[in-house]
C-alpha positions as CSV (number, residue, x, y, z in Angstrom):
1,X,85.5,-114.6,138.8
2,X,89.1,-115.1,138.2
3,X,91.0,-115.7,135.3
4,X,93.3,-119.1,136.1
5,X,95.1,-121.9,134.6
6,X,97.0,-124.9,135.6
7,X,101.0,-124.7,135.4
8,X,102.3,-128.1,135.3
9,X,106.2,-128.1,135.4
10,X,108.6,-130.8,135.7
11,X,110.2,-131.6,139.2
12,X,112.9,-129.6,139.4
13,X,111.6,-126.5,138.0
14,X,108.5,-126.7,140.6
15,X,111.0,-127.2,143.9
16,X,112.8,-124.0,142.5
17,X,109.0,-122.2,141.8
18,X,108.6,-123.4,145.7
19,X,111.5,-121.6,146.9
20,X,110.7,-118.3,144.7
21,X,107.3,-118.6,146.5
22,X,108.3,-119.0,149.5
23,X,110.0,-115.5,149.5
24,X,113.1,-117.8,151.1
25,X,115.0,-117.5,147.3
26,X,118.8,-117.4,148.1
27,X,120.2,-116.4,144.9
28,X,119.2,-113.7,142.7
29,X,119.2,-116.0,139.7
30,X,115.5,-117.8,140.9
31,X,114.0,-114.1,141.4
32,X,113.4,-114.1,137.5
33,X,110.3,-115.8,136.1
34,X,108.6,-115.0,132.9
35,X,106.2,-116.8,130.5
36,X,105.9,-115.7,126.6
37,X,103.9,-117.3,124.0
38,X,104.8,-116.6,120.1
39,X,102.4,-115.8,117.7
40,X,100.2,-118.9,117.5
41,X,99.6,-118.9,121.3
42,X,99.9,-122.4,121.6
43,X,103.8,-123.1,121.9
44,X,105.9,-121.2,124.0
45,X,109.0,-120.1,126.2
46,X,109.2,-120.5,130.4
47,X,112.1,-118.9,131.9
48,X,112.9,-119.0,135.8
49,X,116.6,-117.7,136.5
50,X,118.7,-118.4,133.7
51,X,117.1,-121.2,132.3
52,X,114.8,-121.4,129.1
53,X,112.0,-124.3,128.5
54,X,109.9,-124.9,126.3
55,X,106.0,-124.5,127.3
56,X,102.5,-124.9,125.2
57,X,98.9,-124.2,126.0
58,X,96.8,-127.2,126.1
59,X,93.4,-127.7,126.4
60,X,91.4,-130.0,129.5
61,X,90.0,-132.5,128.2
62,X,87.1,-131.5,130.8
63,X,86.2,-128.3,133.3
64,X,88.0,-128.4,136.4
65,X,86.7,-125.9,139.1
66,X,88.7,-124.3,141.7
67,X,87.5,-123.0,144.8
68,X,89.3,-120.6,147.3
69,X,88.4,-120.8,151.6
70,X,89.6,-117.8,154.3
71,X,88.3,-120.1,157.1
72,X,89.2,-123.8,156.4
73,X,85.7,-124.5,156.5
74,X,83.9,-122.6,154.0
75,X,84.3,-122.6,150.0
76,X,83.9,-120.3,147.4
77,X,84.2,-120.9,143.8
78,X,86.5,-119.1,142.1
79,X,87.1,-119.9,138.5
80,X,86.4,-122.8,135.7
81,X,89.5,-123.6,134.8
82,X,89.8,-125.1,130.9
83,X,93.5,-125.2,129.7
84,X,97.1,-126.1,131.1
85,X,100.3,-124.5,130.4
86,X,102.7,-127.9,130.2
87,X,106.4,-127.0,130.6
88,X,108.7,-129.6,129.3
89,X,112.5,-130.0,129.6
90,X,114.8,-128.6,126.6
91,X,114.9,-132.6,125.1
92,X,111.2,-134.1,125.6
93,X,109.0,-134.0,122.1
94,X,105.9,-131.2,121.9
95,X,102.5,-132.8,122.3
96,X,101.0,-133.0,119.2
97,X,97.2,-132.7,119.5
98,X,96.1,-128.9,120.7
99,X,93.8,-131.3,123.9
100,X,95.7,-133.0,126.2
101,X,94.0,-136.0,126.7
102,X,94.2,-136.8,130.3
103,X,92.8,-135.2,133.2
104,X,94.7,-133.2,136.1
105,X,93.7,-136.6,138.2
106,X,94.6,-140.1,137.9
107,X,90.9,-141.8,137.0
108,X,91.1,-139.3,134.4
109,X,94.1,-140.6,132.7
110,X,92.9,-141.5,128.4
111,X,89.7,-139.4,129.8
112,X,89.1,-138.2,126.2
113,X,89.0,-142.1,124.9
114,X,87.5,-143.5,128.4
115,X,85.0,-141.6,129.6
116,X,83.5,-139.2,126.3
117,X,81.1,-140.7,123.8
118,X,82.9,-140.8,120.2
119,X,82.2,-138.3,117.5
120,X,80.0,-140.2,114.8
121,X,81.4,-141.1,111.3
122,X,79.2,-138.6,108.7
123,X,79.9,-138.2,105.7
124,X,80.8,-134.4,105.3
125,X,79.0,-134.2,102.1
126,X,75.9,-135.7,103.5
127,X,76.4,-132.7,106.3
128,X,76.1,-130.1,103.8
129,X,73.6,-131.1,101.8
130,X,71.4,-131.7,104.7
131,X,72.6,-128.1,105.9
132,X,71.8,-126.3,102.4
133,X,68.5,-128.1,102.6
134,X,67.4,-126.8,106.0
135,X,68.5,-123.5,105.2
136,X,66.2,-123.9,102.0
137,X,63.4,-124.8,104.4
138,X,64.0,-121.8,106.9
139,X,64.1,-119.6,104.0
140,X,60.5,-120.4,103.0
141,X,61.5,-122.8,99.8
142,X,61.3,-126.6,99.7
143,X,63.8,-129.5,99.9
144,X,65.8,-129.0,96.6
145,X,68.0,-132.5,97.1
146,X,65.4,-135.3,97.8
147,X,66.7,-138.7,97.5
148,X,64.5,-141.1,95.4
149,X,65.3,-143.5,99.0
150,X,63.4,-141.1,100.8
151,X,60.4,-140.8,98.2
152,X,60.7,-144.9,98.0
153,X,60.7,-145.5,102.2
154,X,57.6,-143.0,102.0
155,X,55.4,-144.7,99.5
156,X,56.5,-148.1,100.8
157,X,55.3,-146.8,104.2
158,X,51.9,-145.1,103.1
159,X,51.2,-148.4,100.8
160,X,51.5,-150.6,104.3
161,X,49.0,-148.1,106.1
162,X,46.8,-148.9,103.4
163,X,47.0,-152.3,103.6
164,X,46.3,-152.5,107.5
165,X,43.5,-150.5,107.2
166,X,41.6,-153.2,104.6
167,X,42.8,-156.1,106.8
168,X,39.6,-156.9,108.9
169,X,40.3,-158.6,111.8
170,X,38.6,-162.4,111.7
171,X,35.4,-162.8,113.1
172,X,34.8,-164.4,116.1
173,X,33.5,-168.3,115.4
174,X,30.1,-168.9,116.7
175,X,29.4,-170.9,118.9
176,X,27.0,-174.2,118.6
177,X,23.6,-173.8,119.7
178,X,24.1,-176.4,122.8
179,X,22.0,-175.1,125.8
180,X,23.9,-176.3,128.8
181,X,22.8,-178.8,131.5
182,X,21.1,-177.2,134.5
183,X,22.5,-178.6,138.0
184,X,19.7,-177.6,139.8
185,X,16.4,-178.1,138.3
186,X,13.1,-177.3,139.8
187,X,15.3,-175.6,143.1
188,X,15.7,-171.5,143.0
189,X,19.1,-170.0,142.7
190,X,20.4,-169.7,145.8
191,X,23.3,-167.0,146.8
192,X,25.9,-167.4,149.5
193,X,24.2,-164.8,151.9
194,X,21.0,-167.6,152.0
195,X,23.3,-170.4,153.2
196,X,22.7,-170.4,156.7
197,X,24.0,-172.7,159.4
198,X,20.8,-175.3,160.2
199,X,22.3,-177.3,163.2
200,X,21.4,-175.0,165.6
């Protein structure tokens, strides 16, 4: 696997990277390119020819994969790719977030709002209690921060076992002791295999 990253640069900086790419660079000036980050490893400096702009490391908002073919027909993977180096012109404003939050396509534009599931609201303390208290429990020792809720919801719920259990379901009513009329008196039952055809 390869490293790789995705180098987005404004328009006039990436028809000069075409050129130096090209090998068809007519000045010496476009043979320089460098890329240095400062300390932090985020923000940064870009420098083709004489020119300086400002770059920084951004995170995808999602995996992109990129794939390599010697034969036009067959693909191999050859990297996930998970950040972006963004360079900006000397006057545009530094992205403030350390994720960029679109995508490297357009249905991924606001992908981080659109298409992720938000991050639940919990209350950090509730977090580390519930933390300390499962540590507790893998360390062989019980629940030290039981909420009297907790204790309540269990008894209330043990209390209505309890009660189903007594409930007896209602007996069936009887019925009347009625003996029902009988069609055919004095004649034998007859079944439907006995029913012949007589007008032959």
């Amino acid at each position: 696997m390869e490293e790789q990253f995705i180098l987005r640069v404004p328009p006039s900086v990436a028809e000069r990277l075409d050129r130096l790419l090209s090998e068809s660079a007519s000045s010496s000036e476009d043979q320089s390119l460098d890329l240095s980050f400062s300390e932090d490893g985020r923000s940064g400096t870009f420098v083709i020819g004489n020119e300086h702009f400002p770059a920084s490391l951004l995170d995808l908002p999602c995996v992109v994969e990129s794939y390599k073919t010697y034969d036009d027909c067959a693909l191999v993977k050859t990297a996930d790719i998970g950040q972006m180096i963004m360079v900006r012109e000397a006057g545009d404003i530094a992205p403030d977030a350390v994720e960029y939050r679109h995508g490297l396509t357009p249905p991924m534009r606001d992908a981080r709002k659109r298409r992720f599931r938000r991050e639940p609201d919990l209350n950090p303390e509730l977090v580390q209690r519930v933390e300390k208290d499962l540590l507790n429990i893998m360390a062989g020792g019980t629940v030290e921060n039981a909420d009297v809720e907790a204790n309540e919801q269990e008894e209330d719920g043990e209390q209505n076992i309890r009660n189903v259990s007594k409930k007896t379901s209602p007996a069936p009513a009887a019925k009347p002791d009625v003996q029902e009329p009988v069609a055919n008196a004095g004649e034998p039952e007859r079944s439907d295999s006995d029913e012949s055809d007589d007008s032959l």
